[in-house]
N, C-alpha and C positions, 0 to 999 in steps of 0.2 A: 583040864580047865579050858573053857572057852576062849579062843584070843580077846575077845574084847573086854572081857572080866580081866585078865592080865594086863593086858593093855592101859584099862583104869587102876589099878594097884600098881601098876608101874610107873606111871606117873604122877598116880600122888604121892607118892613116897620120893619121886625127883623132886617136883614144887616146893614139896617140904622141906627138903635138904638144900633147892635153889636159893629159897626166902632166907635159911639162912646164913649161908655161905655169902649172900647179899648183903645180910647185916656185918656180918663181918669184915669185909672187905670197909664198908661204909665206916662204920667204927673204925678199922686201920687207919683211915686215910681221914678223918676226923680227927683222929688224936694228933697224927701227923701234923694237921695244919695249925693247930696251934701251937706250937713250936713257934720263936722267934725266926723268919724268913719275908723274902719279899712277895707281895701278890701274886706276882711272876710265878715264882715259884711253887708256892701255894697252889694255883690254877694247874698247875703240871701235872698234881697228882691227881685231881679230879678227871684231868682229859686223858691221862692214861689210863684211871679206871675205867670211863667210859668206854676208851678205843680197844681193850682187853678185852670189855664187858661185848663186845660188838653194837655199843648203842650211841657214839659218839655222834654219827649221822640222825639217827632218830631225835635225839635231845639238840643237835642245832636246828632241826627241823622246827621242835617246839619251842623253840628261846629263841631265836633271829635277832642277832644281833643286842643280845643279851649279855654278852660276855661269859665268862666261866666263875658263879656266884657258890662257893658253897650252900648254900642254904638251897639255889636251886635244883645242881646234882642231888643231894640227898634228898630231894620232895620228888624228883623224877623217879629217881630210884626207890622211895620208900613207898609213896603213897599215889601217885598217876597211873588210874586205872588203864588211860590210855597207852602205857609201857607192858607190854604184856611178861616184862622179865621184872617190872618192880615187884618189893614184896608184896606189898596189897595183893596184886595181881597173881600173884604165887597161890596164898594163902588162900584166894576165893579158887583157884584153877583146882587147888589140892580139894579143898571141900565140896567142889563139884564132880571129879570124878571116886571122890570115899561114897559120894550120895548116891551113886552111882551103882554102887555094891555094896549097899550097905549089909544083904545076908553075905558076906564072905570075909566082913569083917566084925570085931568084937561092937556093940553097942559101947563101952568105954572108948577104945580110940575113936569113934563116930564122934562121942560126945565132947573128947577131946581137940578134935581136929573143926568141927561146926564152933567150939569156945573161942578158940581162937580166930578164927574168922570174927563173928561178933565182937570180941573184944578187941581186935586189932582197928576195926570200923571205929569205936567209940574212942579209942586211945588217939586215932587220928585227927576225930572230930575234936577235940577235946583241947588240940594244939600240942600233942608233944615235943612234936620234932621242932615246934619253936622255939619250946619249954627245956628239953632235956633230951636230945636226938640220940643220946650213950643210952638214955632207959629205954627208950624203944627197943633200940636193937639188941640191948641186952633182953628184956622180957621175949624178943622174936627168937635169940638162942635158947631160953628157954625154955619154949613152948615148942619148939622143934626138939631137944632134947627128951620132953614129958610123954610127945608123943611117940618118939621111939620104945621111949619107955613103957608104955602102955602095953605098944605092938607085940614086945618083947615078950611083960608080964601076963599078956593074957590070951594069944595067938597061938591057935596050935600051927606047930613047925610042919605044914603041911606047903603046897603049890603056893597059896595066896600069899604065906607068908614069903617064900623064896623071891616072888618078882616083889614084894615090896623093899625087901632087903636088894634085889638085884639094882632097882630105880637106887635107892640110895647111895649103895657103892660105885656105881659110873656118875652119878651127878656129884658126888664127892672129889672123883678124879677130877674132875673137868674142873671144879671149881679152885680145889688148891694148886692147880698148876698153871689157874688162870692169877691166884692170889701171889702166887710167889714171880709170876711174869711182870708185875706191876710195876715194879724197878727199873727196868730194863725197858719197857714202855716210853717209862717217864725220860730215861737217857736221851731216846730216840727223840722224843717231843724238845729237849731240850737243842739237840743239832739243828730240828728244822726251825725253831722258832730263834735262835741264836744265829746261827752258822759259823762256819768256820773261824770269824774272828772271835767270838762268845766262847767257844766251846770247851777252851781251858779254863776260865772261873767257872763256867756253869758244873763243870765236873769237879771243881773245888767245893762249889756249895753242894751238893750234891755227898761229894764223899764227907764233908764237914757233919753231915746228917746221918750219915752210913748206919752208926749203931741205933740211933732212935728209929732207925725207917728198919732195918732186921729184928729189933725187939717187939715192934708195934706189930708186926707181921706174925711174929711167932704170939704176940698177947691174942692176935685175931683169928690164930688157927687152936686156940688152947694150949698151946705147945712152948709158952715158956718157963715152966718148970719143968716138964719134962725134960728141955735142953739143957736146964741147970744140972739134972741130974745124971744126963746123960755122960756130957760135956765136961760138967763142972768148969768152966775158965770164959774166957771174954766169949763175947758173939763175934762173931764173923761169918760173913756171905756164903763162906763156902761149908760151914759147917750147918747155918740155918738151911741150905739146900739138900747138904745130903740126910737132915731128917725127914725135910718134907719130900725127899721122893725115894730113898733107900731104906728108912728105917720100920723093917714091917713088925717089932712089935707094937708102935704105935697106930692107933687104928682111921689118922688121919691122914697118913702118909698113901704116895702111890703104891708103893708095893703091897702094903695093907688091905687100898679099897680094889685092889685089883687082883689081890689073891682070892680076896671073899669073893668078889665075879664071876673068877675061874669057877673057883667050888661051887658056886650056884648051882652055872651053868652044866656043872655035871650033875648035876643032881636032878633038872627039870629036861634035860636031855628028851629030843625027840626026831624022829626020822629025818627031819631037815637041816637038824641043827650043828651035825657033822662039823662043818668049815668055819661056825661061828664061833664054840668050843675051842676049837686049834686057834683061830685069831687071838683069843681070850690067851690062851696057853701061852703064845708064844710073846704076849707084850708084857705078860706078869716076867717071863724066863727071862726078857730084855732090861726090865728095869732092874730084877735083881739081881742081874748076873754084871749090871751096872759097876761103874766106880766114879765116884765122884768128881776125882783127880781126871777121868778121860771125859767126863759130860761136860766139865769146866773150860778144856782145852779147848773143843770142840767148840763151845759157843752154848753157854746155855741157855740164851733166849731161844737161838735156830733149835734146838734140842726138846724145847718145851713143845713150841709151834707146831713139830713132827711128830710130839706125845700128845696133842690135842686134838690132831688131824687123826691120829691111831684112833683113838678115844670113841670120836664122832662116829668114824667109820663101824667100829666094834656095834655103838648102841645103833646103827643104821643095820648092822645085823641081825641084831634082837629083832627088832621089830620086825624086820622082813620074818623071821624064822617062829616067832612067839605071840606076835602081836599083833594089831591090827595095820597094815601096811599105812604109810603115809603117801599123801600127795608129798611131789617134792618142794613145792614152798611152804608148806604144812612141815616139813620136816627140818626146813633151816630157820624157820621161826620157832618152832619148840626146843630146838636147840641153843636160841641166840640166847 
């Protein structure tokens, strides 16, 4: 297959999974705020999704002195073409590079993935997100869901299929490990904006929210039944963590979207690809060979940071070995 042909099926298939890994997070931290809490507080989780999302700088750039409004995180993130990590921005990046190639993929996922574009246009125009910001983001899961489905139902399992699935599985990792960091963000925002004399009530209210801010996490990665099933008994932090990065019969977890990488990448293997393969190899062997109880100890925001830094560097190897090379500020803006 030609690098640039993979190159676009690889990154629509990221966009598609970015937009909605976006809505999710957005929904989390939406449901979140309305909870009985102070503004303060409230604003916390917005500026830690941003500072997770790496766009907290971008978004004070465009609000100056704005303050931290819900209403305005969720338009930056939803609908501001000028964000090029919002969904809007997702959703047109995805249906420009399916346009792209469009003989290498099904006329149904075309048609699917161009519908969504156009109807995410009119549902904006329309006022949703003033209207009802949960249907949005809920129709944006589901339209990333259909589309998978599509890919799934009518795609032969040949190359084009494998890097669309491969975009998937690394913008997966990157995005629940950026979802489950969000906590631990917000901590952080809470010492600098407190300081040291704040910092035991803030970790009171903080923990006084403990289970609704782990439920709303696992409701925004699909994974609160599965927990119940898994688990069966209360939530707790340590156990929401070790589905979302040990549990690989579920297919959102890290060990999951990083086994499926692994196997990809043996599958589209090529003279170069030697050392990207092994990197692949050996971060699936790390997280499973994991335990919960030693990532805990260890720190596991520092733990995340180091699987995100892995992460990047892995898909910085795709593309060197598969794709079409990036400029390097071309490469940390497709990343953000």
């Amino acid at each position: 297959m030609l690098s640039r042909t993979a190159d676009h099926l690889f990154w629509m298939a990221r966009y598609t999974e970015r937009a909605e890994n976006t809505a999710r997070m957005l929904d989390a931290n939406y449901q979140m705020s309305l909870l009985p809490q102070s503004d303060e507080y409230a604003g916390l989780g917005w500026r830690a999704m941003l500072s997770i999302s790496e766009l907290a700088g971008n978004f004070a750039a465009a609000h100056q002195g704005a303050g931290m409004k819900s209403r305005d995180v969720i338009a930056f993130m939803s609908a501001d073409l000028a964000n090029l990590s919002s969904i809007i921005s997702c959703l047109r990046a995805a249906r420009e590079n399916a346009r792209a190639v469009r003989g290498s993929i099904t006329t149904e996922l075309w048609e699917t993935i161009n519908t969504t574009w156009l109807e995410a246009q009119r549902m904006l125009a329309e006022g949703v997100l003033e209207r009802d910001p949960c249907e949005f983001f809920e129709w944006v899961k589901f339209r990333s869901h259909l589309s998978r489905g599509v890919q799934a139902g009518t795609m032969v399992k040949d190359d084009a299929f494998c890097f669309l699935r491969l975009g998937t599985f690394i913008e997966r990792a990157d995005n629940t490990a950026r979802i489950l960091d969000v906590k631990f963000e917000m901590l952080e925002q809470l010492e600098k904006l407190g300081g040291a004399n704040a910092q035991p009530a803030a970790q009171s209210l903080a923990h006084s929210l403990d289970y609704y801010h782990w439920a709303a996490v696992l409701r925004s990665v699909s994974g609160f039944e599965v927990y119940r099933k898994v688990y069966r008994d209360v939530i707790t932090p340590e156990r929401v963590a070790g589905l979302l990065i040990l549990f690989g019969d579920w297919p959102r977890s890290l060990a999951a979207s990083l086994e499926e990488t692994k196997q990809i990448l043996g599958r589209v293997r090529n003279t170069r690809s030697a050392q990207t393969e092994a990197l692949a190899v050996q971060l699936y062997a790390n997280v499973r060979d994991s335990r919960i109880g030693d990532i805990l100890s260890g720190g596991l925001h520092a733990w995340l940071v180091d699987f995100l830094a892995r992460v990047n560097e892995l898909a910085s190897c795709i593309s060197r070995d598969f794709l079409v090379p990036l400029a390097p500020e071309m490469e940390q803006q497709q990343a953000a």
